[in-house]
Backbone as CSV, one residue per row, in Angstrom:
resi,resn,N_x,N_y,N_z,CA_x,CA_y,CA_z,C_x,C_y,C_z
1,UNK,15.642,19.876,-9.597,14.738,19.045,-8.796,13.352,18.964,-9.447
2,UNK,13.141,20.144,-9.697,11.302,19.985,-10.311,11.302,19.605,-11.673
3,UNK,12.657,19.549,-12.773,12.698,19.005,-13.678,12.970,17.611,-13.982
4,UNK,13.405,16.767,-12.726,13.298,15.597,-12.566,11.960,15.160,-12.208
5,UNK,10.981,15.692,-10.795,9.468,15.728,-10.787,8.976,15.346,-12.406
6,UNK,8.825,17.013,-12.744,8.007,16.822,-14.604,8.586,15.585,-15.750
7,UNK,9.813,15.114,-15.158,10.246,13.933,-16.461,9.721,12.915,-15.788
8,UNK,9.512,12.626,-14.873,8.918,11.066,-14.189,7.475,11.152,-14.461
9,UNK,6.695,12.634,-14.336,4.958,12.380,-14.631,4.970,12.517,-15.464
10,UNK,5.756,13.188,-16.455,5.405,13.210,-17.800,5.570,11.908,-18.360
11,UNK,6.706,11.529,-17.807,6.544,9.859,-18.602,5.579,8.918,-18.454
12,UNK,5.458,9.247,-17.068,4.677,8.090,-16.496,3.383,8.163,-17.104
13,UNK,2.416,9.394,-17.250,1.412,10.049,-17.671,1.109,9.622,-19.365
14,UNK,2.267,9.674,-20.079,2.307,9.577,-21.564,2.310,8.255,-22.117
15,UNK,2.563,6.835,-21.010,2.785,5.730,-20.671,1.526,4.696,-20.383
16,UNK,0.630,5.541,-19.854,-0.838,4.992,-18.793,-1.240,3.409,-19.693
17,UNK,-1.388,3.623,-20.941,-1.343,2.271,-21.592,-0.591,1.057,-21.300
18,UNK,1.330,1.332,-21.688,1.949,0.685,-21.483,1.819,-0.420,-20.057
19,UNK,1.512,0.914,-19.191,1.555,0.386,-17.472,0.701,-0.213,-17.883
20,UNK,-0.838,-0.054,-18.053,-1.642,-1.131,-18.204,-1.786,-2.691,-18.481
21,UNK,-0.435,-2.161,-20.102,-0.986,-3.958,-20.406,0.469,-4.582,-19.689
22,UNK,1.341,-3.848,-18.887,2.488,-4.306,-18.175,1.821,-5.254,-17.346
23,UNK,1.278,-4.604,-16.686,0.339,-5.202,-15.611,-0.024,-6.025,-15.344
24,UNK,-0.645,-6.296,-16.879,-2.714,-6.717,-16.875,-1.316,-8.010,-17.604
25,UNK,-0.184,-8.279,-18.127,0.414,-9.617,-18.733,0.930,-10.269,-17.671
26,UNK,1.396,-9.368,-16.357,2.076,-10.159,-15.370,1.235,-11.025,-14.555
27,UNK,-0.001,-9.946,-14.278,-1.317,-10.642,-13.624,-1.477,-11.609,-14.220
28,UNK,-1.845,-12.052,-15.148,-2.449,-13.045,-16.427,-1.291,-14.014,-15.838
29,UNK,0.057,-14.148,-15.868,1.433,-14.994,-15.782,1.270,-15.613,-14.919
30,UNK,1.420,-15.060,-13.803,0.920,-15.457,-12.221,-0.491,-16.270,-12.265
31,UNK,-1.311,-15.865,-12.561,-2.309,-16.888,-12.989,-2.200,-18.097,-13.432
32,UNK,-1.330,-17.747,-14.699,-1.239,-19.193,-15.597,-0.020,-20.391,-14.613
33,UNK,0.692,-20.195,-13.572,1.507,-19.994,-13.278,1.041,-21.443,-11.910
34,UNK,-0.094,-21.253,-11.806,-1.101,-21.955,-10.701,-2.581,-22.351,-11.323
35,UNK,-2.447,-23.884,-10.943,-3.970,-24.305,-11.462,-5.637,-23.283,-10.751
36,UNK,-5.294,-23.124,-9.380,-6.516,-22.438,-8.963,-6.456,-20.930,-9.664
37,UNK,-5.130,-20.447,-9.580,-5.338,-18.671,-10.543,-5.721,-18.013,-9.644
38,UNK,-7.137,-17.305,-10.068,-7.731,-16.610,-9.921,-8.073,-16.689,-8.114
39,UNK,-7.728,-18.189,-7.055,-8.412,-18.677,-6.308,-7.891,-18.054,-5.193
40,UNK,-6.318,-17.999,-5.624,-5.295,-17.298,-4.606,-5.063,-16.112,-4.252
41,UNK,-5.950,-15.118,-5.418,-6.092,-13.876,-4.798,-7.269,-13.318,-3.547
42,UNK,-7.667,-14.190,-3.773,-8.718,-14.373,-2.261,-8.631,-15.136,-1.413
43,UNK,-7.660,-16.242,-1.953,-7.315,-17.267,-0.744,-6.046,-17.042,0.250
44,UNK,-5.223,-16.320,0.283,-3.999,-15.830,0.632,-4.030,-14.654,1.622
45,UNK,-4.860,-13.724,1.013,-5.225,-12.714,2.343,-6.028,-13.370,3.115
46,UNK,-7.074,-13.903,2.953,-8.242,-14.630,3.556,-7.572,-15.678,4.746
47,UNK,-6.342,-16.561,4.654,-5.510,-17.236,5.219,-5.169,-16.625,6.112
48,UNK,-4.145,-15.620,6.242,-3.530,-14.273,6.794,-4.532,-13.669,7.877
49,UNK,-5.897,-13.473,7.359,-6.600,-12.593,8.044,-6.930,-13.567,9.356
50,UNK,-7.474,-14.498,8.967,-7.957,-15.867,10.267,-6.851,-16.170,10.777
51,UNK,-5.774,-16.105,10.361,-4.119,-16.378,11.201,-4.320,-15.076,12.411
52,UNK,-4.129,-14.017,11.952,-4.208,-12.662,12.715,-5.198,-12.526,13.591
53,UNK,-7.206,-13.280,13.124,-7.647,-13.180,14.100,-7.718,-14.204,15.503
54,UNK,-6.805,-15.336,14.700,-6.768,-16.417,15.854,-5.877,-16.144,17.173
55,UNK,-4.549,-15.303,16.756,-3.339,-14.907,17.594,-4.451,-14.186,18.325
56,UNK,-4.715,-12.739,17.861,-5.117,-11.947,18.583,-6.781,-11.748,19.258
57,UNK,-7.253,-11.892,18.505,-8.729,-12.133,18.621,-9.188,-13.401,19.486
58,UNK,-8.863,-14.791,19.270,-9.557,-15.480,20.259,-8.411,-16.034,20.864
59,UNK,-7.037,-15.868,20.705,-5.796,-16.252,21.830,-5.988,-15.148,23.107
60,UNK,-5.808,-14.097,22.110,-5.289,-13.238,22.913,-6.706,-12.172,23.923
61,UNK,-7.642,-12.734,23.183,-8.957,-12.393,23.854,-9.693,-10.962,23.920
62,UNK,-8.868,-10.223,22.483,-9.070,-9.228,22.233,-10.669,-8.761,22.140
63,UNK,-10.883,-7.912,22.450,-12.484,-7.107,22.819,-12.936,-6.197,21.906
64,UNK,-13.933,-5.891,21.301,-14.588,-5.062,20.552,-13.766,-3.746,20.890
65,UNK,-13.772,-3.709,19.672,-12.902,-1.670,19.586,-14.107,-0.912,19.343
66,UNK,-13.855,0.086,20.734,-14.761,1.611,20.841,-14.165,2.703,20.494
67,UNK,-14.644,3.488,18.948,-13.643,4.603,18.854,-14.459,5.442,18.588
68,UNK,-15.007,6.660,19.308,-15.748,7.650,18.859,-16.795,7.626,18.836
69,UNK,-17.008,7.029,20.118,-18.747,6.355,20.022,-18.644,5.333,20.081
70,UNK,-18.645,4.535,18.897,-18.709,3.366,17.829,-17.807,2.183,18.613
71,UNK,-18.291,0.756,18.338,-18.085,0.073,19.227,-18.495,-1.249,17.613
72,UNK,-16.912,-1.701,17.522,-17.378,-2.457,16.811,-16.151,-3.626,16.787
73,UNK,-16.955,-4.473,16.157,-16.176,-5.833,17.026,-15.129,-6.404,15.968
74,UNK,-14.102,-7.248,16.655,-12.905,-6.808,16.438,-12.438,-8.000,15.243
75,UNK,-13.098,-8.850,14.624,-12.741,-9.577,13.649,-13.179,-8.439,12.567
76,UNK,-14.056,-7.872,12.697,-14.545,-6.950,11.539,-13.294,-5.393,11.413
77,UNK,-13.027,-5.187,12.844,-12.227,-3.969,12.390,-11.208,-4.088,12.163
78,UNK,-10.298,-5.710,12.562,-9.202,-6.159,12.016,-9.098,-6.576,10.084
79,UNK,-10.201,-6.850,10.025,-10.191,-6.967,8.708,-10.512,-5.412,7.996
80,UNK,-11.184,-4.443,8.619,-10.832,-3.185,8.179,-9.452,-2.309,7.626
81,UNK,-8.811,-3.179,8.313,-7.390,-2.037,8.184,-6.103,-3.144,7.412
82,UNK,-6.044,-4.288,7.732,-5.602,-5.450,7.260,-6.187,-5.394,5.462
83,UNK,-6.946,-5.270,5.104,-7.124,-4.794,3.909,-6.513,-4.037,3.014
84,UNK,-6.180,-2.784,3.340,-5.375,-2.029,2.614,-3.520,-2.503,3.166
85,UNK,-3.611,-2.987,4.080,-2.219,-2.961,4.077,-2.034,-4.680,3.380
86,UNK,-2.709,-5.305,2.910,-2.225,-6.356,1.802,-2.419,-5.574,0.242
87,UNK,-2.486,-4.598,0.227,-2.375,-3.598,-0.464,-0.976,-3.171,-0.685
88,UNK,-1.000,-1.997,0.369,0.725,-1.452,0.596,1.322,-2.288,0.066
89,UNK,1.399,-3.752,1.385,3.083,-4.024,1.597,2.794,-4.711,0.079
90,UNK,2.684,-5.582,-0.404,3.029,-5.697,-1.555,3.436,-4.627,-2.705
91,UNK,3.008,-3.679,-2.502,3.689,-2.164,-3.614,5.002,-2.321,-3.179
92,UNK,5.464,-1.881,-1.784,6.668,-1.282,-1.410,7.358,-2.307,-1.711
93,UNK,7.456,-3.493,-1.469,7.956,-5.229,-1.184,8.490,-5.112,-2.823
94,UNK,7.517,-5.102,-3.762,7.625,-5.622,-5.041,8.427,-4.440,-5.981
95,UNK,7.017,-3.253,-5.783,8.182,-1.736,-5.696,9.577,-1.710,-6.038
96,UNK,9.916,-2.225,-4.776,11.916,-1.928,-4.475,12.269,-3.070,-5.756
97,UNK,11.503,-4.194,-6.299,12.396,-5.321,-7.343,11.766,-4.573,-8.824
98,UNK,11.358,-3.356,-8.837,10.472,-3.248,-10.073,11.845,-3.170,-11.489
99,UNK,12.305,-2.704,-11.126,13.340,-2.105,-12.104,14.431,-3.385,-12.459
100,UNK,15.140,-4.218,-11.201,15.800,-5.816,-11.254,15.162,-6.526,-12.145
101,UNK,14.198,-6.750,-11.798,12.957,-7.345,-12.276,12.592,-7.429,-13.636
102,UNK,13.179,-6.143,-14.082,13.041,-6.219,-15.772,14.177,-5.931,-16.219
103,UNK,15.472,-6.178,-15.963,16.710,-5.550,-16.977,17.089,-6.791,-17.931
104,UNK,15.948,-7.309,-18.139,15.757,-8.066,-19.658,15.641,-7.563,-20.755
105,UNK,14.402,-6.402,-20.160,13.661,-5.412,-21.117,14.816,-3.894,-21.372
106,UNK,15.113,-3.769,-20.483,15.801,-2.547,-20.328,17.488,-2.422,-21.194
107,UNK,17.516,-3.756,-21.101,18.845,-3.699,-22.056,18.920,-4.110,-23.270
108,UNK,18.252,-4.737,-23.892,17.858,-5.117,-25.398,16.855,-3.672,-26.043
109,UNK,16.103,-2.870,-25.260,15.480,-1.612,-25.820,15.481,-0.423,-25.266
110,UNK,14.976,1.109,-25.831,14.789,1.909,-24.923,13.544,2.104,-24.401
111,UNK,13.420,1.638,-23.111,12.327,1.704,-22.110,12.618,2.740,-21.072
112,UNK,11.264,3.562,-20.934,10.551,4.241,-19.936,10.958,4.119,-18.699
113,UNK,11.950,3.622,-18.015,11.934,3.018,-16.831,11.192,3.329,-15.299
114,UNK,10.999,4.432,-15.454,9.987,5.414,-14.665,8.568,4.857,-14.116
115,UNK,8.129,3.824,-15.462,7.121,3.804,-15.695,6.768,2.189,-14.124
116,UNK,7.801,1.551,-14.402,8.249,0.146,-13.976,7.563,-0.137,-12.814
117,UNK,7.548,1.170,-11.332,6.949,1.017,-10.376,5.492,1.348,-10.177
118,UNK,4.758,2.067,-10.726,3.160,2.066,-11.429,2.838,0.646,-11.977
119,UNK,3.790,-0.035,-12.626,2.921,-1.427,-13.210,3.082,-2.517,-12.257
120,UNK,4.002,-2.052,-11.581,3.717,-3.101,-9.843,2.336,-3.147,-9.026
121,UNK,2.062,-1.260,-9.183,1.502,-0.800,-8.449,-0.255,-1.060,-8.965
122,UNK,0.076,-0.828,-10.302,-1.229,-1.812,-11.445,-1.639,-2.673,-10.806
123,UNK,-0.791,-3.641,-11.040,-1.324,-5.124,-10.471,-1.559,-5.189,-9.224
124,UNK,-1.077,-4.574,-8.448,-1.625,-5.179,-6.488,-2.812,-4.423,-7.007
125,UNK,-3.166,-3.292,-7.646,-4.467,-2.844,-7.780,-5.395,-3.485,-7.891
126,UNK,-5.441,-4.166,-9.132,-6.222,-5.492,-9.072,-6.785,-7.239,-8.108
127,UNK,-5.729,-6.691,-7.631,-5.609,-8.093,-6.750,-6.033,-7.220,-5.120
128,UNK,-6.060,-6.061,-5.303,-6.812,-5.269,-4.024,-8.061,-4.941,-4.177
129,UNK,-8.906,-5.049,-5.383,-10.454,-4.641,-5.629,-10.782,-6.016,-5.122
130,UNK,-10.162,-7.605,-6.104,-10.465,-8.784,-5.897,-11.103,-8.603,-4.071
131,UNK,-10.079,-8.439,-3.486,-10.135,-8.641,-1.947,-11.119,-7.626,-1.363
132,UNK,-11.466,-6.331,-1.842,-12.311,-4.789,-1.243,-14.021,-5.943,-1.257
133,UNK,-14.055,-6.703,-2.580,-15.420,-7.324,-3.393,-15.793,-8.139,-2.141
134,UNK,-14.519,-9.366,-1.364,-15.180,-9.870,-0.474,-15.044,-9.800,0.222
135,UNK,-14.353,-8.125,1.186,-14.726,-7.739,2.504,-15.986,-7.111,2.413
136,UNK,-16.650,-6.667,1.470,-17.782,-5.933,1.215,-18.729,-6.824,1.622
137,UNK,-18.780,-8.177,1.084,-19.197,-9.619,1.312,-20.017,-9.751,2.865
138,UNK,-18.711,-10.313,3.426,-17.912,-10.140,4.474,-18.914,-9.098,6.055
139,UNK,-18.540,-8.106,5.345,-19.405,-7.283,6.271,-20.617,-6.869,5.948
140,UNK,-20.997,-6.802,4.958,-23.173,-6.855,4.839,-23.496,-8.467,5.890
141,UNK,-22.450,-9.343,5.335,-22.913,-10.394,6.633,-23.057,-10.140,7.614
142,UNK,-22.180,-9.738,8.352,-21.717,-9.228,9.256,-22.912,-8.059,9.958
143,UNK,-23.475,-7.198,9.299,-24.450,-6.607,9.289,-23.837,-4.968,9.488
144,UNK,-22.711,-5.041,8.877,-22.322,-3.409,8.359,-22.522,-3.498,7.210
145,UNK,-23.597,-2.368,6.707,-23.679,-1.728,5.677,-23.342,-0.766,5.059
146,UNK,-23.368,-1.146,3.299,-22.718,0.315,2.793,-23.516,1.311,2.271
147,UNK,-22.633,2.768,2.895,-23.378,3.856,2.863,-22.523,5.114,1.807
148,UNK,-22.608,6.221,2.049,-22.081,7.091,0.973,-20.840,7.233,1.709
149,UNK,-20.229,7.536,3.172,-18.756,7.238,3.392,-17.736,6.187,3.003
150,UNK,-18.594,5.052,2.156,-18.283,4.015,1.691,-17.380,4.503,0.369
151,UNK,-17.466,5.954,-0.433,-17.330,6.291,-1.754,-15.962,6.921,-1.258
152,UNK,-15.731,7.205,-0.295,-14.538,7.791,0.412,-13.580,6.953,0.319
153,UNK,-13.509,5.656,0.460,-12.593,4.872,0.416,-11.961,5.260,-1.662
154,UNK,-12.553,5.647,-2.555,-11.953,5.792,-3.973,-10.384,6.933,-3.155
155,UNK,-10.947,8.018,-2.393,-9.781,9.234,-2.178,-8.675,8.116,-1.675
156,UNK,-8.861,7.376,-0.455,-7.944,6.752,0.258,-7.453,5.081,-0.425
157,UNK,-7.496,4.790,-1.548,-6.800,3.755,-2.295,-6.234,4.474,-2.834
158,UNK,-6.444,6.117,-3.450,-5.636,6.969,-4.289,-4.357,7.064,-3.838
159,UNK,-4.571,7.521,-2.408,-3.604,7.854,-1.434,-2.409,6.521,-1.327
160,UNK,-3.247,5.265,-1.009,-2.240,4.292,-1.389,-1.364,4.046,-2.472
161,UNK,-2.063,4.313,-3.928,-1.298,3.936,-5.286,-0.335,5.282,-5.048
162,UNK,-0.747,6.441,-4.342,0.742,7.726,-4.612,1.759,7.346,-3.620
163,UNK,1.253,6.289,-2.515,2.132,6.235,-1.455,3.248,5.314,-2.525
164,UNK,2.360,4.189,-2.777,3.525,3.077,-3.491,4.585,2.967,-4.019
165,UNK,3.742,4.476,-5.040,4.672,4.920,-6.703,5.647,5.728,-6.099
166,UNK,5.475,6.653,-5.185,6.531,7.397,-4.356,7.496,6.919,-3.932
167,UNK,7.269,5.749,-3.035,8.123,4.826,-2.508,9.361,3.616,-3.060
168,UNK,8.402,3.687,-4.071,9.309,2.330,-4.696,10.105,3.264,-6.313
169,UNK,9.713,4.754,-6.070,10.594,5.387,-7.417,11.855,5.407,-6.860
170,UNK,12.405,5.806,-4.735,13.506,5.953,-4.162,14.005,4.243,-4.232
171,UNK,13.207,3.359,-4.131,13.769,1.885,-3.500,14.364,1.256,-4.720
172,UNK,13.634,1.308,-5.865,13.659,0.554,-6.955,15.311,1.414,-7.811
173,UNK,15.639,2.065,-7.513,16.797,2.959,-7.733,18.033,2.344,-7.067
174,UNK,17.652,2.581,-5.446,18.483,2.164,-4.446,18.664,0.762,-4.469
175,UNK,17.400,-0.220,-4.562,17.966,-1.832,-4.996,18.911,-1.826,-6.279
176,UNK,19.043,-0.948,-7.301,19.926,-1.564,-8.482,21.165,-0.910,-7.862
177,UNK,21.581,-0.229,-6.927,22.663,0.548,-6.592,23.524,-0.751,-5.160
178,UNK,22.431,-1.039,-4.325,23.029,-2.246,-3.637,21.532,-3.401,-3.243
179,UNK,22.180,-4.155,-3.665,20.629,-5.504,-3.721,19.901,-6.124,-1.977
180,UNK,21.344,-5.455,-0.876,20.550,-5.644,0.093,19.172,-4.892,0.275
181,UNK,19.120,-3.325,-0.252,17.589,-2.702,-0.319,16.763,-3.328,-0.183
182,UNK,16.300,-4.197,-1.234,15.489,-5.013,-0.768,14.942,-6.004,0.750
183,UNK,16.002,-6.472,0.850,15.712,-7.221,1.700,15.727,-6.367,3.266
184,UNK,16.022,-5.223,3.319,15.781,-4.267,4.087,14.938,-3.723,4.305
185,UNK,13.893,-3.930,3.037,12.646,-3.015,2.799,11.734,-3.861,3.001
186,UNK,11.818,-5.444,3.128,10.955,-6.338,3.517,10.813,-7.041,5.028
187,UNK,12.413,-6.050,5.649,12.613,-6.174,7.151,11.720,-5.295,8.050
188,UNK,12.122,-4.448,7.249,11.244,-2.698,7.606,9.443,-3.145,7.553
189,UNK,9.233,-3.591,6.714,7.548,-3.955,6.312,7.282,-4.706,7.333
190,UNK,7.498,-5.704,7.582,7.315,-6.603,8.857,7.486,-6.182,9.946
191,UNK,8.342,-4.655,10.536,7.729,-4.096,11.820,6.907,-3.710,11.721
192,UNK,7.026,-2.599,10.419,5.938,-1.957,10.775,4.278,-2.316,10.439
193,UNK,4.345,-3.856,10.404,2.912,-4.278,10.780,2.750,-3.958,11.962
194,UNK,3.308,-4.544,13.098,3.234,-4.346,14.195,3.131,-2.627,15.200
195,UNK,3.787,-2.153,14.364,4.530,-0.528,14.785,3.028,0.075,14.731
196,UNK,3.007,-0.076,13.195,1.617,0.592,12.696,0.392,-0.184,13.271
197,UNK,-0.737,0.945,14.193,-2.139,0.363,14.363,-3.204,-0.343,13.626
198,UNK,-2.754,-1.492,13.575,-3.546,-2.193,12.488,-4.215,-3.661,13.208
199,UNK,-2.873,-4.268,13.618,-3.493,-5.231,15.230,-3.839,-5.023,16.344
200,UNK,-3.733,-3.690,16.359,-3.681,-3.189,18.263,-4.095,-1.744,17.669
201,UNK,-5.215,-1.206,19.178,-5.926,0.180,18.828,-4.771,1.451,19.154
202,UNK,-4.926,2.107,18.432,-4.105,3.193,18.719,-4.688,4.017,19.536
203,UNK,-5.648,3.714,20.185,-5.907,4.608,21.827,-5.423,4.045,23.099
204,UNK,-5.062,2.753,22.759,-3.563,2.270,23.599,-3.011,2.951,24.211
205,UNK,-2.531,4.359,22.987,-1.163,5.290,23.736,-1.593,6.439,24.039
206,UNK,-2.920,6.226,24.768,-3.517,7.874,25.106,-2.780,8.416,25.879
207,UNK,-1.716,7.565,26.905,-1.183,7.630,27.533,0.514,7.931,27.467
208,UNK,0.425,7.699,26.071,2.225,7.684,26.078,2.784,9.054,25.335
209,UNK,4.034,10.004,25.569,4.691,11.113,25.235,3.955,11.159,24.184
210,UNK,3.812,12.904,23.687,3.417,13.165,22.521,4.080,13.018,21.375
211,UNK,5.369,12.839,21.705,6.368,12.172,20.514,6.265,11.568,20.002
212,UNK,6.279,9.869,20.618,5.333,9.262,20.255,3.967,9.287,19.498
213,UNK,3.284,9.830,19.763,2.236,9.908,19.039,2.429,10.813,18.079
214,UNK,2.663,11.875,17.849,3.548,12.460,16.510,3.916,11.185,15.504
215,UNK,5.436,10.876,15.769,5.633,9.700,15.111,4.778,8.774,14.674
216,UNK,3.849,7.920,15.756,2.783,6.849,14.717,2.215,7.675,13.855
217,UNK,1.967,8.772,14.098,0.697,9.563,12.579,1.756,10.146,11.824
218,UNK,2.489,10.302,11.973,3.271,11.117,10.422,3.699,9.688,9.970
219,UNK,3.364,8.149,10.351,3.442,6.757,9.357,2.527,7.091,8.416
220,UNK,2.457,7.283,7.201,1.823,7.150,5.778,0.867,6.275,5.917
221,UNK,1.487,4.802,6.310,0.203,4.334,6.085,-0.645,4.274,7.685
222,UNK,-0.396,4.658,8.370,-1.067,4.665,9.111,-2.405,5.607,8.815
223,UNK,-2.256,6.736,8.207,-3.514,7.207,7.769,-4.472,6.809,6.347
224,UNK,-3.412,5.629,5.912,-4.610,5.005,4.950,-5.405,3.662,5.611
225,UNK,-4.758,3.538,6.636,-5.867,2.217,7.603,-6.619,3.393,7.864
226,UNK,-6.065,4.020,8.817,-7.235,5.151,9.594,-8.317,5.372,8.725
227,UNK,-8.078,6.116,7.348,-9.014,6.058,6.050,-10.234,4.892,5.865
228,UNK,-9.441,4.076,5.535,-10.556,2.780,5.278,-11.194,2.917,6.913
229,UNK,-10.886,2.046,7.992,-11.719,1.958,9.078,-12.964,3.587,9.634
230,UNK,-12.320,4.178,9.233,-13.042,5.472,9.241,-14.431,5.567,8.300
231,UNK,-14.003,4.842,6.814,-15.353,4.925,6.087,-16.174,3.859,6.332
232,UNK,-15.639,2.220,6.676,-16.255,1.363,7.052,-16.724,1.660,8.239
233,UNK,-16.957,2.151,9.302,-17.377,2.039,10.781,-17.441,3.097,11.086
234,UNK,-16.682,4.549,11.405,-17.158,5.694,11.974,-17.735,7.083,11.169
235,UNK,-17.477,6.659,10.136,-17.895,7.873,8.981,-17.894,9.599,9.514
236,UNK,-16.449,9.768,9.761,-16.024,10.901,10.529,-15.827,12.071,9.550
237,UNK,-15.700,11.674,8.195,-15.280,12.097,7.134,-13.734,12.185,6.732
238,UNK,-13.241,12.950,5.408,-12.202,12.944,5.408,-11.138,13.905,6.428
239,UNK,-12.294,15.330,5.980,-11.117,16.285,6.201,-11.476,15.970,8.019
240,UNK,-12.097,15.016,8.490,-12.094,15.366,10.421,-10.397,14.748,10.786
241,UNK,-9.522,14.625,9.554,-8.441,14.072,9.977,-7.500,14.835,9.224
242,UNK,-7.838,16.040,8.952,-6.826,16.839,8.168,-5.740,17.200,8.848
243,UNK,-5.132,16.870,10.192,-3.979,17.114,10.653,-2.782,15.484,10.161
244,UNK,-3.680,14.469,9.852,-2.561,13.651,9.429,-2.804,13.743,7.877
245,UNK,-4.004,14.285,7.356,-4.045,14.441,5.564,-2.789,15.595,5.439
246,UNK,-2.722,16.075,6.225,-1.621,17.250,5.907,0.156,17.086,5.934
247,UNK,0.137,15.782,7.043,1.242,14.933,7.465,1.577,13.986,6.415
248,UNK,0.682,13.467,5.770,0.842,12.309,5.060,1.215,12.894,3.177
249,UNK,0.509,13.988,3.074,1.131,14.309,1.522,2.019,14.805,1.630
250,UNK,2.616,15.879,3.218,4.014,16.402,2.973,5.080,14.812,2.862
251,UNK,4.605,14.247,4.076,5.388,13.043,3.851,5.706,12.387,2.008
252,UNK,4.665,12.192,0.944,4.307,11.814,-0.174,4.995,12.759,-1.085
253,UNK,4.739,13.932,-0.668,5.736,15.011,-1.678,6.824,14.967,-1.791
254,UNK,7.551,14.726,-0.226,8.936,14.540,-0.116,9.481,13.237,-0.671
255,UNK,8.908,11.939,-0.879,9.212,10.830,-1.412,9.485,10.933,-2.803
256,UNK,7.965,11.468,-3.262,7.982,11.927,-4.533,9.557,12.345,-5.755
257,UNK,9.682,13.642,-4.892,10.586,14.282,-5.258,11.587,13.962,-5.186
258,UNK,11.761,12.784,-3.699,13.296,12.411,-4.101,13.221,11.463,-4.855
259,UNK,12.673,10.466,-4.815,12.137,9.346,-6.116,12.471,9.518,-7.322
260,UNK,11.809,10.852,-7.716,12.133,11.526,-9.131,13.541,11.357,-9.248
261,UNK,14.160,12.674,-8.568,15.542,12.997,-8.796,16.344,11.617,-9.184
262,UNK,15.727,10.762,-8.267,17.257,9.488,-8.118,17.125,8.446,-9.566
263,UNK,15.399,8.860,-9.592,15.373,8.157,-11.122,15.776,8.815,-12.111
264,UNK,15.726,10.243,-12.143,16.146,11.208,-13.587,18.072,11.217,-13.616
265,UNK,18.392,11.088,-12.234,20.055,10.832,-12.159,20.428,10.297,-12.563
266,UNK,19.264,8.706,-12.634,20.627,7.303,-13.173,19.712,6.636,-14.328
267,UNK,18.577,7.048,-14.626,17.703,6.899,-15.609,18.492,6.518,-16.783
268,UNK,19.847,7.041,-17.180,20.656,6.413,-18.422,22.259,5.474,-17.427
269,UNK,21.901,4.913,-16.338,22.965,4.051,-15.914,22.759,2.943,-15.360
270,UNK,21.309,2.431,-15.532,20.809,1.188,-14.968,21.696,-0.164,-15.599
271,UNK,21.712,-0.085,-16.747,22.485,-1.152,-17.833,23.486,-1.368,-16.826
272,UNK,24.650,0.044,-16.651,26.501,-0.317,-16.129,25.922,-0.520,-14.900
273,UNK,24.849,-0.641,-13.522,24.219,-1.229,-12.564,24.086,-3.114,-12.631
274,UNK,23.788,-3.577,-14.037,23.652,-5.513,-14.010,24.884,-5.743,-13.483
């Protein structure tokens, strides 16, 4: 088990280049790919976000969220947490096709394959600063400013790129083994917009079994929204949430590790997989 762990970071680690210009050519593709380019990485979440605040925000007549004091209004904290998760779901989404996706490369040479879900995870990187630049925008308008809990958000994008790479080392395995994965993993993403507190406050369920509430916080990403909205608006710090920081890397370790294994298992059987 831990020798499957050390062959996936070691590769991945010895690789950091490769992933790079993997990345930085697909980004570029996608670009060339569309006359605006560059226009759609801000125009697409930006779409999404005014969709989300129209349902909920002026349909549904949603009210400034009070959490911990703090009382802040709800186009701004929807775009708080909606942020990183156009983040996520694209890792996990794209993640699970990383490895399909290239058995162009994989069967004409010997490639790294390890490496495949990091250069997914590359690129939403980029196309997630694009979007961080004009919520930053966004809210100095708005008249939230940035302060030094603002530097907190570097720990909690970290947390996202380990969630991704974790995730999509088990999916991206499991899609070449049966191709519904995918489309399972993009069924799964679409509850758990909803599941996960991201449109609706999670003091909702002050009221409901502790089971429940167990369950929403041991969601992964539920503590990387919590993260971001925490440094944008309540600046509680990190560790004032060390009962789900503690939930969320056991959760990450365990992905991890099985991730590894399933990639070091079939790491020489992807080819007899086309």
């Amino acid at each position: 088990m831990f020798e499957s762990v050390n062959y996936v970071l070691k590769e991945n680690f010895s690789n950091l280049y490769r992933i790079y210009s993997i990345a930085k050519y697909e980004l570029l593709a996608d670009m060339r790919d569309s006359n605006l380019g560059l226009f759609w990485n801000f125009a697409h979440p930006l779409i999404q976000v005014l969709t989300y605040w129209f349902a909920f925000g002026y349909v549904l007549q949603r009210r400034a969220i009070t959490t911990y004091g703090t009382t802040v209004k709800f186009p701004f904290w929807l775009v708080g947490g909606m942020v990183i998760w156009f983040f996520i779901h694209p890792c996990i989404t794209n993640g699970c096709n990383a490895i399909y996706s290239k058995v162009n490369v994989i069967t004409k040479m010997k490639f790294p394959v390890s490496v495949l879900p990091a250069t997914v995870v590359m690129k939403e990187l980029f196309n997630h600063l694009c979007l961080m630049a004009m919520v930053f925008v966004i809210f100095i308008i708005g008249g939230i400013y940035p302060c030094l809990q603002w530097f907190e958000l570097i720990y909690y994008c970290f947390c996202a790129v380990v969630l991704g790479i974790s995730l999509s080392l088990t999916t991206s395995v499991l899609n070449m083994l049966a191709r519904d994965v995918r489309k399972m993993v993009m069924a799964t993403m679409r509850l758990l917009l909803y599941l996960t507190p991201i449109l609706w406050d999670f003091n909702r369920l002050a009221n409901a079994p502790v089971w429940v509430k167990f369950i929403m916080k041991a969601n992964p990403i539920f503590y990387c929204v919590q993260g971001y909205r925490d440094c944008f608006f309540f600046h509680k710090g990190i560790m004032f949430y060390w009962k789900s920081m503690v939930m969320f890397w056991g959760v990450n370790v365990v992905l991890l590790v099985f991730g590894s294994y399933m990639m070091y298992q079939f790491r020489h059987k992807f080819i007899d997989m086309i």
